[in-house]
C-alpha positions in Angstrom: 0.0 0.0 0.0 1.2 3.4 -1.0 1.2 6.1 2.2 -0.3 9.7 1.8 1.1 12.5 3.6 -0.9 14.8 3.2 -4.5 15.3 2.5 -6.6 17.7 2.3 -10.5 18.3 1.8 -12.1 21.6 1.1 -15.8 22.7 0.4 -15.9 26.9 -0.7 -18.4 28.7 -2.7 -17.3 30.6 -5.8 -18.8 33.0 -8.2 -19.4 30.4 -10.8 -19.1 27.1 -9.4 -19.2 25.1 -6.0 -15.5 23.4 -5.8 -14.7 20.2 -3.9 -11.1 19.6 -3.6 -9.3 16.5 -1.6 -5.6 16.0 -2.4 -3.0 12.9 -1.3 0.8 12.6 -1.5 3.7 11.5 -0.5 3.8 7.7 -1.3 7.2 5.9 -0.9 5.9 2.7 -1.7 4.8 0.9 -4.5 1.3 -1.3 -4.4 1.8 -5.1 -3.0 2.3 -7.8 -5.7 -0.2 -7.8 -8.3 -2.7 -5.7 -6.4 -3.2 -3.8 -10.3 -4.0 -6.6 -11.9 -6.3 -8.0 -9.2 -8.0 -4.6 -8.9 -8.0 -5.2 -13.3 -9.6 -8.9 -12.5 -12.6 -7.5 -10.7 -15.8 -8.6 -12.3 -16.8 -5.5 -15.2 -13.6 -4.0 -14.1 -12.2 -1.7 -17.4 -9.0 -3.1 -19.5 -5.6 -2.0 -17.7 -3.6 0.3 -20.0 -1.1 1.3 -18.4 -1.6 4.8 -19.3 -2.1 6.3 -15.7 -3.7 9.4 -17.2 -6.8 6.4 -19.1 -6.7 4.0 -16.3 -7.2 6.7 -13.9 -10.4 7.9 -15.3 -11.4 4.3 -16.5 -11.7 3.4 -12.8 -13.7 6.2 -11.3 -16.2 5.9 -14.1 -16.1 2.0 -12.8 -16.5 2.8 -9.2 -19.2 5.6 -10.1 -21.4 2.9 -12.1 -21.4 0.6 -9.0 -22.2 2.9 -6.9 -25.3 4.3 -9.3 -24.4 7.5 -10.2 -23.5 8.3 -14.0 -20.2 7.9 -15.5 -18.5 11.1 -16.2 -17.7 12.3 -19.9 -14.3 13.1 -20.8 -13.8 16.8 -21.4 -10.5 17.8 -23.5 -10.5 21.4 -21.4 -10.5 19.8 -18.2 -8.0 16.8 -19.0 -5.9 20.0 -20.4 -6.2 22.0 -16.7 -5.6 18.7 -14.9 -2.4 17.9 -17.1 -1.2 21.5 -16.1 -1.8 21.1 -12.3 0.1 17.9 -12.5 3.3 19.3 -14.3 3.3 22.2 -12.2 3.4 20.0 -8.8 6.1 18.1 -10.6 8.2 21.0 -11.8 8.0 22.7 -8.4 7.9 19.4 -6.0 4.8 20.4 -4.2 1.2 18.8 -3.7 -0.7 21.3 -3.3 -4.4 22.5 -5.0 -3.1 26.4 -5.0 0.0 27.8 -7.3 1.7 30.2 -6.5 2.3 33.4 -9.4 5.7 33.1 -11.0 6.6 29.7 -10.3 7.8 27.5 -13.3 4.0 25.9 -15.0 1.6 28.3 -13.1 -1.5 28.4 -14.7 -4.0 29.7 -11.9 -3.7 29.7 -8.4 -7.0 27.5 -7.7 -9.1 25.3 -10.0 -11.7 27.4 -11.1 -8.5 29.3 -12.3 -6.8 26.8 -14.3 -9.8 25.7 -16.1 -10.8 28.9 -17.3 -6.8 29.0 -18.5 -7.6 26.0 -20.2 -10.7 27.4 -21.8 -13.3 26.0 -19.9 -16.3 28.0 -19.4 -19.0 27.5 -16.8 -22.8 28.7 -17.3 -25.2 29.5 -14.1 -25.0 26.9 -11.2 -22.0 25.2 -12.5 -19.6 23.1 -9.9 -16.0 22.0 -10.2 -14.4 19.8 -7.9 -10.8 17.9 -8.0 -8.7 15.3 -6.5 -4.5 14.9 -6.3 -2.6 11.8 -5.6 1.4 12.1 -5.3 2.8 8.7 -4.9 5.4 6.4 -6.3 2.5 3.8 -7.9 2.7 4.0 -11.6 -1.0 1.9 -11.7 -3.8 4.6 -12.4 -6.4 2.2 -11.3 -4.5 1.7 -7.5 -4.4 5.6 -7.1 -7.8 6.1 -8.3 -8.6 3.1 -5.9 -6.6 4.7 -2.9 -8.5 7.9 -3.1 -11.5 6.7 -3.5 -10.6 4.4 0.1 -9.9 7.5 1.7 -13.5 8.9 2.7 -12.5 12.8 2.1 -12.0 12.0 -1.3 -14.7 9.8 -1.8 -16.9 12.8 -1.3 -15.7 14.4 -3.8 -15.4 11.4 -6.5 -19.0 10.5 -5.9 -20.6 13.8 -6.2 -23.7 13.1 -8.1 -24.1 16.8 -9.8 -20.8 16.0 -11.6 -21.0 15.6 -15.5 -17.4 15.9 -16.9 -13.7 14.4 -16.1 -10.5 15.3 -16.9 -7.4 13.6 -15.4 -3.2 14.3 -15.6 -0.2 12.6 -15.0 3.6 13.5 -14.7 5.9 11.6 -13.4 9.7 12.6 -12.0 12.9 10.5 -12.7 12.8 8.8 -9.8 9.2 7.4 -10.6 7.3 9.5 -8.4 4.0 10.4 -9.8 1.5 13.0 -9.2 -1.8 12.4 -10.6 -4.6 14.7 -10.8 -8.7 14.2 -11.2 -10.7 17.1 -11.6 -14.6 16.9 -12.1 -16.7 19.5 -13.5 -20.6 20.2 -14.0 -20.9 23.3 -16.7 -24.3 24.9 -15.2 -27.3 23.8 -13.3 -28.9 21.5 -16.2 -27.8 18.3 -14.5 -30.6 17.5 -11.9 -28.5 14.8 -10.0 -30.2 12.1 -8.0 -33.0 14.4 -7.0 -34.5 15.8 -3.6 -34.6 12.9 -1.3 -32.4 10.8 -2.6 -28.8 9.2 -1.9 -26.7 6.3 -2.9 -24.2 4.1 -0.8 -20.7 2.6 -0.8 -20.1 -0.1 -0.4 -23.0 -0.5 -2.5 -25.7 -3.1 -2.0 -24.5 -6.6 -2.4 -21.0 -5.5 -3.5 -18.3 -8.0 -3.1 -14.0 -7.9 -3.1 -14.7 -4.9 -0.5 -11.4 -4.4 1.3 -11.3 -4.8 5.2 -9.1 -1.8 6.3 -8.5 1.7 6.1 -5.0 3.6 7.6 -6.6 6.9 9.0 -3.5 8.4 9.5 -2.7 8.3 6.5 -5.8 11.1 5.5 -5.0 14.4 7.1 -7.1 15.9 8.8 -7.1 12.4 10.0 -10.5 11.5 10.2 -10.3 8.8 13.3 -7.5 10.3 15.7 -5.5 8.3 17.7 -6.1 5.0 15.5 -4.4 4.0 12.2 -5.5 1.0 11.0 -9.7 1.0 10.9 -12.3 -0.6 8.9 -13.3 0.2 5.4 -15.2 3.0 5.4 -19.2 3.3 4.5 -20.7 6.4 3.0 -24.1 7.5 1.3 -24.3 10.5 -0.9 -26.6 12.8 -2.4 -26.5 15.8 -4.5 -24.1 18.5 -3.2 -27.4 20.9 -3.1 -29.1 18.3 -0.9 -29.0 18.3 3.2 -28.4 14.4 4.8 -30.1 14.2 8.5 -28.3 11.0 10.6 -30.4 9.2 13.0 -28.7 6.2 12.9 -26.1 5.0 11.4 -24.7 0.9 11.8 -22.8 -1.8 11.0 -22.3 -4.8 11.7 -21.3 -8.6 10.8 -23.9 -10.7 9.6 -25.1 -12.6 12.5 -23.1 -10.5 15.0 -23.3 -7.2 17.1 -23.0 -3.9 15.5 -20.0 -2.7 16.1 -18.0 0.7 17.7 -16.9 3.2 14.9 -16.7 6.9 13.9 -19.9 8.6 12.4 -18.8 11.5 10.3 -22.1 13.6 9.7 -23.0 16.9 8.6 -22.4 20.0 11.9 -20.6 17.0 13.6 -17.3 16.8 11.5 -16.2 20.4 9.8 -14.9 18.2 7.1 -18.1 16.6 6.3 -20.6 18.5 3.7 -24.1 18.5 4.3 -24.5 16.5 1.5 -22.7 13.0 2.6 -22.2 11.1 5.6 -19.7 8.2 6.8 -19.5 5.5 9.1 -15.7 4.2 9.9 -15.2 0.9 11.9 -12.7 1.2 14.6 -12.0 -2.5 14.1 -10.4 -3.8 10.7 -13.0 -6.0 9.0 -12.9 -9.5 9.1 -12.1 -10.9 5.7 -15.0 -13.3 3.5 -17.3 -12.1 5.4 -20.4 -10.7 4.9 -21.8 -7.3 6.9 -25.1 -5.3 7.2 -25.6 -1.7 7.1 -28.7 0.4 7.9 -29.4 4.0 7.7 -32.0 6.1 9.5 -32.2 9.7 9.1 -33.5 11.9 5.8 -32.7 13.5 2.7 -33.7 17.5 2.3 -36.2 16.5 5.0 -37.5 12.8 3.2 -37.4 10.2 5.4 -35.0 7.5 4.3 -34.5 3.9 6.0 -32.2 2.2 4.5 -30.8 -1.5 4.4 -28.0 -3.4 2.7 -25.1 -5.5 3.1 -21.6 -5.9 1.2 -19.0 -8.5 1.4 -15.3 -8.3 1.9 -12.2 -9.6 0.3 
């Protein structure tokens, strides 16, 4: 498993657009034996490339189908403004979502700013989110799969309003890559899931789910004083939408429900109104199945909600 040092998650409102940004870096390590081409064995899973720009964006299209949300189109402007973003943090050794003026590659300080560089333009209501990994994997599909493991991010990659992806790679001569996802919506045409509704993940009979997540490895760290947790569990809804907890559980089928972290809307500042997360303190036991419920409401609908997922 490749580490991240540094992470960060941020929710702002802009003149054009709502951006989501989440970045990771700092990998030293490269993924375990064959874990790319086990992730590329999954059933449905896209055709490995080996193009870390392709895979990249291949495999958060595959999560975003499982999950139920659309896939994203591919958008030339926004592959061009995440290309630039990814040179620049390579030129300059930084991970970072802000440039800074006059550094070698600056092409806007934020990410509204480098799209519009790149000749995107966004109509009324538009959104624009985006995601960095800095690591020394070379396997788009494992860094796609790390961010989407660490639940910051996953807020972000599962955003429902999103419409459009664009993804860059560059890579330093020691083999240390920095990737970078952004997502875009152009204006307020794309109704999302809808008031009331949300989506899961794990999602509802999934299998191969992995058993652990390393918190500290997510900064802000989202479970303090434990590294090694359980896989996180999330439901989303539109980024216009408000998610109400009432309960929130997990547990092994056949067994108790067990301790872990809620991270709900006014109860984590990290934590947008539209999503929610519930982290086991306890790594998940492996082949085995578990059941989740949710109590609470979407932009004040009731919603009670059962399903299960099984792990690696």
């Amino acid at each position: 498993m490749s580490g991240f040092e540094r992470w960060r998650l941020g929710v702002a409102g802009l003149a054009v657009a709502i951006a989501l940004a989440a970045c990771g870096g700092g990998g030293s390590s490269t993924p375990a034996n064959g874990a790319s081409t086990a992730l590329a064995q999954e059933p449905g899973a896209p055709t490995l490339t080996n193009n870390i720009q392709a895979d990249g964006l291949a495999w958060i299209n595959y999560r975003r189908a499982q999950i139920g949300i659309p896939v994203l189109l591919r958008n030339s402007l926004v592959d061009k403004a995440a290309q630039n973003h990814s040179d620049y943090q390579n030129v300059n050794n930084v991970v970072s979502h802000d440039e800074t003026a006059g550094l070698p590659d600056f092409t806007g300080v934020r990410t509204q700013d480098r799209l519009a560089a790149a000749g995107y333009v966004f109509g009324s209501g538009g959104y624009a989110g985006e995601v960095i990994s800095a690591t020394s994997s070379n396997s788009g599909f494992f860094m796609a799969e790390e961010l989407i493991t660490a639940i910051y991010h996953r807020f972000a990659i599962f955003e429902p309003k999103f419409t459009q992806i664009g993804t860059g790679a560059a890579t330093n001569g020691k083999g240390y890559t920095y990737f970078t996802t952004d997502f875009t919506t152009p204006d307020s045409s794309n109704a999302g899931l809808g008031r009331g509704a949300m989506v899961t993940w794990p999602a509802n009979n999934q299998t191969l789910v992995p058993t652990n997540f390393f918190s500290d490895n997510e900064t802000p760290d989202p479970v303090d004083g434990v590294n090694e947790v359980g896989y996180p569990i999330s439901v989303h809804a539109d980024i216009t939408s408000v998610i109400v907890v009432n309960s929130f559980t997990v547990r092994p089928r056949g067994g108790s429900d067990m301790n872990a972290k809620l991270l709900q809307p006014g109860g984590d500042i990290h934590t947008a109104n539209s999503v929610a997360a519930l982290i086991p303190l306890a790594v998940l036991k492996s082949g085995t199945t578990y059941d989740v419920t949710f109590n609470g409401s979407v932009d004040t609908v009731p919603v009670n909600k059962s399903w299960s997922f099984t792990t690696k």
